[in-house]
C-alpha positions as CSV (number, residue, x, y, z in Angstrom):
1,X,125.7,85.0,207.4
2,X,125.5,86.2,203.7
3,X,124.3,82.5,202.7
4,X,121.1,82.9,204.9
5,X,120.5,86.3,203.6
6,X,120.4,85.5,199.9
7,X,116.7,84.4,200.0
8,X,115.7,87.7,201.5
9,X,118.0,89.8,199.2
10,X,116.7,87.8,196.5
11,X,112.6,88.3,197.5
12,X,113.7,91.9,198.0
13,X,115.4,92.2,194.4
14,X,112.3,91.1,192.4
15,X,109.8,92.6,194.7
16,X,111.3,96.0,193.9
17,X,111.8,95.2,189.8
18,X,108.1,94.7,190.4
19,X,107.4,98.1,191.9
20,X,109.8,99.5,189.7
21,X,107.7,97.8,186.8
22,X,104.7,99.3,187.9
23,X,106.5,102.7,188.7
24,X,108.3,103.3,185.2
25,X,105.7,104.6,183.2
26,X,105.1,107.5,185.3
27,X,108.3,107.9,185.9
28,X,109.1,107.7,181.8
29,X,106.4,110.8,182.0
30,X,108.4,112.8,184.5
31,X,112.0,112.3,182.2
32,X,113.8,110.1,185.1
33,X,114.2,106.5,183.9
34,X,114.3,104.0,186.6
35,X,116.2,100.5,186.2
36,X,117.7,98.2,188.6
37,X,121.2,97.2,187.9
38,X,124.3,95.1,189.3
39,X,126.8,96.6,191.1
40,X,130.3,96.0,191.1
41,X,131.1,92.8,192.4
42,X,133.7,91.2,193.5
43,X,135.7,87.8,193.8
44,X,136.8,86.8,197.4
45,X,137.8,84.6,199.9
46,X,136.3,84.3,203.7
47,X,140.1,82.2,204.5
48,X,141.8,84.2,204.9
49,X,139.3,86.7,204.4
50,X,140.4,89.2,201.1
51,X,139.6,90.2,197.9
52,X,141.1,88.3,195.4
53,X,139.1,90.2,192.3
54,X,137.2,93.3,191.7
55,X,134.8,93.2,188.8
56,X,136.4,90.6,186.2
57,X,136.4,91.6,183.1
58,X,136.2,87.8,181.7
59,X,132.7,87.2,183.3
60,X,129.4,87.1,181.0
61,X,127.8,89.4,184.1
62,X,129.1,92.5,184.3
63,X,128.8,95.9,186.3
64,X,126.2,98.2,185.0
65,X,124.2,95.4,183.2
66,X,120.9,94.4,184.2
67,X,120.9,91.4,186.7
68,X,119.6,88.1,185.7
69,X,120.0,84.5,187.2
70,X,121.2,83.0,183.8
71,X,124.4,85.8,183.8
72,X,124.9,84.8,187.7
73,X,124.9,81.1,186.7
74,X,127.3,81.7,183.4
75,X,129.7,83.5,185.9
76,X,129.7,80.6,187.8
77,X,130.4,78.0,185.1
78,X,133.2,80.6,183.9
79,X,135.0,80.4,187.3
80,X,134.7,76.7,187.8
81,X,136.3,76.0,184.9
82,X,139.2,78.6,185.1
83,X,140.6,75.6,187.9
84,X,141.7,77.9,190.5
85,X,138.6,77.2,192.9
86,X,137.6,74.0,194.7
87,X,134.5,75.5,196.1
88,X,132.8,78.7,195.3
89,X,129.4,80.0,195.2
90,X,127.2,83.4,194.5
91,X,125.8,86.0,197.2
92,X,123.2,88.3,196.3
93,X,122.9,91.4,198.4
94,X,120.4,94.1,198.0
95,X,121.2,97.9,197.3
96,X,120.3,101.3,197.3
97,X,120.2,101.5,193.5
98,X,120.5,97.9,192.6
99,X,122.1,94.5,193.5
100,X,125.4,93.8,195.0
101,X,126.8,90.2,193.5
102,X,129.7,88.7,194.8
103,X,131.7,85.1,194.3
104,X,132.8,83.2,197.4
105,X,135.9,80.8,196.6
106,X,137.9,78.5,198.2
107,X,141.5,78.7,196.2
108,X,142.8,75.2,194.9
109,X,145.9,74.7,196.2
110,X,149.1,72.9,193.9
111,X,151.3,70.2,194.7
112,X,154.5,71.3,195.6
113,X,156.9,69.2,197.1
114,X,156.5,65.3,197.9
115,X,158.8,63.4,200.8
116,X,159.1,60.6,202.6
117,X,160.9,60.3,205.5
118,X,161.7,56.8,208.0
119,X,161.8,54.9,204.8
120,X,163.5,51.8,205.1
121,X,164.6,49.7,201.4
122,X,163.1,48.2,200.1
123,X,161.4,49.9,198.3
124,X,163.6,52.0,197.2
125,X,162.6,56.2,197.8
126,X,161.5,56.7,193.7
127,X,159.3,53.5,194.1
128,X,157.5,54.9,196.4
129,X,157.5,58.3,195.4
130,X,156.2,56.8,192.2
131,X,153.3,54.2,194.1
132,X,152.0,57.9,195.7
133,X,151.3,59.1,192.4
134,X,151.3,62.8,193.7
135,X,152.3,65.0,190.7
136,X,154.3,68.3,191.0
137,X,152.3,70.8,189.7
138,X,148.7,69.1,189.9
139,X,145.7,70.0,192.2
140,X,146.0,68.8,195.5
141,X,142.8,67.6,196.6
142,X,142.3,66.2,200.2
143,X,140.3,63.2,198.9
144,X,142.9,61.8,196.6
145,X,145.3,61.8,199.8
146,X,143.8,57.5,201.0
147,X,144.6,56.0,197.6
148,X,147.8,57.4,197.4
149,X,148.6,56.1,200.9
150,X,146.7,53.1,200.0
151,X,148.6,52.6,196.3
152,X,152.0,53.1,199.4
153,X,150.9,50.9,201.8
154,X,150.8,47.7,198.9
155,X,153.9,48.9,198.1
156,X,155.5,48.4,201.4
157,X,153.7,45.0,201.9
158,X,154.7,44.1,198.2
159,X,158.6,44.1,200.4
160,X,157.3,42.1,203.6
161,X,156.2,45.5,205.5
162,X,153.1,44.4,206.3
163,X,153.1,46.0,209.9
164,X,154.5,49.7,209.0
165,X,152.7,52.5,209.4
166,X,151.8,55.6,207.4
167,X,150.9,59.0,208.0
168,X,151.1,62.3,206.1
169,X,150.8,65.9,206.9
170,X,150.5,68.6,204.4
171,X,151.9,72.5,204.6
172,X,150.1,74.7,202.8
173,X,151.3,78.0,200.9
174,X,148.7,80.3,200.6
175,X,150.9,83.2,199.0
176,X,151.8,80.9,196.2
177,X,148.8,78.6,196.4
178,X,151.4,75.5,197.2
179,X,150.9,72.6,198.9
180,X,154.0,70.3,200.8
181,X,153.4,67.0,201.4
182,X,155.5,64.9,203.5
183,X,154.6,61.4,204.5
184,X,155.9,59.3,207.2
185,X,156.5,55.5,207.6
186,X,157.3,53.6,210.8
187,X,158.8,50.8,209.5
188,X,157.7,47.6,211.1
189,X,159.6,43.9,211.6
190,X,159.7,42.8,207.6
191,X,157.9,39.3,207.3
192,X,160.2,36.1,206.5
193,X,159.4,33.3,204.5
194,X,158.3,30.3,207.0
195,X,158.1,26.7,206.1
196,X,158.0,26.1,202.6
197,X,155.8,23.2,201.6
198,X,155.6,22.1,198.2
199,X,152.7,19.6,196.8
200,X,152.7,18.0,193.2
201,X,151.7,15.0,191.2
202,X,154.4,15.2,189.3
203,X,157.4,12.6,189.4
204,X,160.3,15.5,190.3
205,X,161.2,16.0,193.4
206,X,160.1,18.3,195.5
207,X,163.6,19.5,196.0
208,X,164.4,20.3,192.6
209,X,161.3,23.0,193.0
210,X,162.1,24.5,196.0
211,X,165.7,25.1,194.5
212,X,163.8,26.4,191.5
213,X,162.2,28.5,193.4
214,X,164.9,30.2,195.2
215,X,162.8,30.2,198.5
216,X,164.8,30.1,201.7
217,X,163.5,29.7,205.4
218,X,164.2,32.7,207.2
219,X,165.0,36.6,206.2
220,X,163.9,37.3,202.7
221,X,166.8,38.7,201.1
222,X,168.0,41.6,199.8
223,X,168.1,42.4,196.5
224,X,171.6,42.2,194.9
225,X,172.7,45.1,191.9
């Protein structure tokens, strides 16, 4: 609702600096200056809906300044880059005395706590931890979520799971903007080596390269320690 107003608050905001334009020198003659000025403002976010800031004092805009779209657009830049948001954006609201501004965020969200659970070696659990490449501590972000379970699912096939199958489902803490990941694996049958046929020009036989080789028909072995 406030993103469909903002054209009309913003038509409304220039159209009255215009008639206030016009209206200030006779208004200088009677002794009552007339200016239009921000508001306080306020960072917040509609999900759950709260206020997460009241007028930072970091921002380049400020309450009591006069409002101008380059200060809105620094204000911006200075939230993006603080790395707490994933998504935020500026509503202008009209007044009585001036202009309302405040920042709508979505909240990034950190990486909490990583498991796997129906595993079945190999690979072993810190392989695949390590394949996810999910961080403790970094941004989760929603989009990197398919090459980790991509960069997991080569993994498994790099041990003969070719058939398992992988799924994930995330918890989110929104009183300490953490985020659990656990992913599942339903292990599948693990491929084994078939008929192994070996083809050279050389003059060695074939045998001596298949013992080389250490390739067996049937289960693939386990590794030993």
């Amino acid at each position: 609702m406030l993103s469909e107003q903002r054209p009309f608050a913003r038509f409304a905001v220039w159209l009255s600096a215009f008639c206030l334009f016009c209206a200030s020198p006779a208004a200088a003659q009677n002794g009552s200056p007339v200016s239009r000025r921000e508001w306080p403002s306020c960072v917040w976010s509609p999900n759950p809906a709260r206020v997460l800031e009241q007028n930072p004092s970091e921002l380049t805009i400020q309450p009591g300044q006069p409002y101008s779209r380059e200060a809105e657009s620094a204000s911006l830049r200075e939230l993006f880059r603080s790395g707490s948001y994933a998504d935020l954006r500026a509503e202008l609201m009209d007044v009585p005395g001036g202009v309302r501004l405040d920042y709508v965020v979505t909240q990034n969200f950190f990486i909490n706590r990583v498991r796997i659970e129906g595993l079945r070696e190999p690979p072993g659990e810190a392989l695949a931890l390590s394949a996810l490449r999910l961080n403790v501590g970094e941004t989760f972000r929603e989009s990197d979520m398919k090459d980790a379970m991509d960069r997991l699912r080569q993994t498994l096939e790099d041990d003969g799971q070719y058939q398992a199958k992988i799924d994930y489902e995330t918890t989110p803490h929104p009183d300490t903007l953490q985020m659990d990941i656990l992913v599942r694996v339903t292990p599948g049958p693990r491929a084994r080596i078939g008929t192994v046929t070996i083809q050279t020009k050389l003059n060695f036989a074939t045998k001596n390269f298949a013992s080389a080789s250490n390739l067996r028909k049937g289960p693939r072995p386990l590794p030993t320690t």
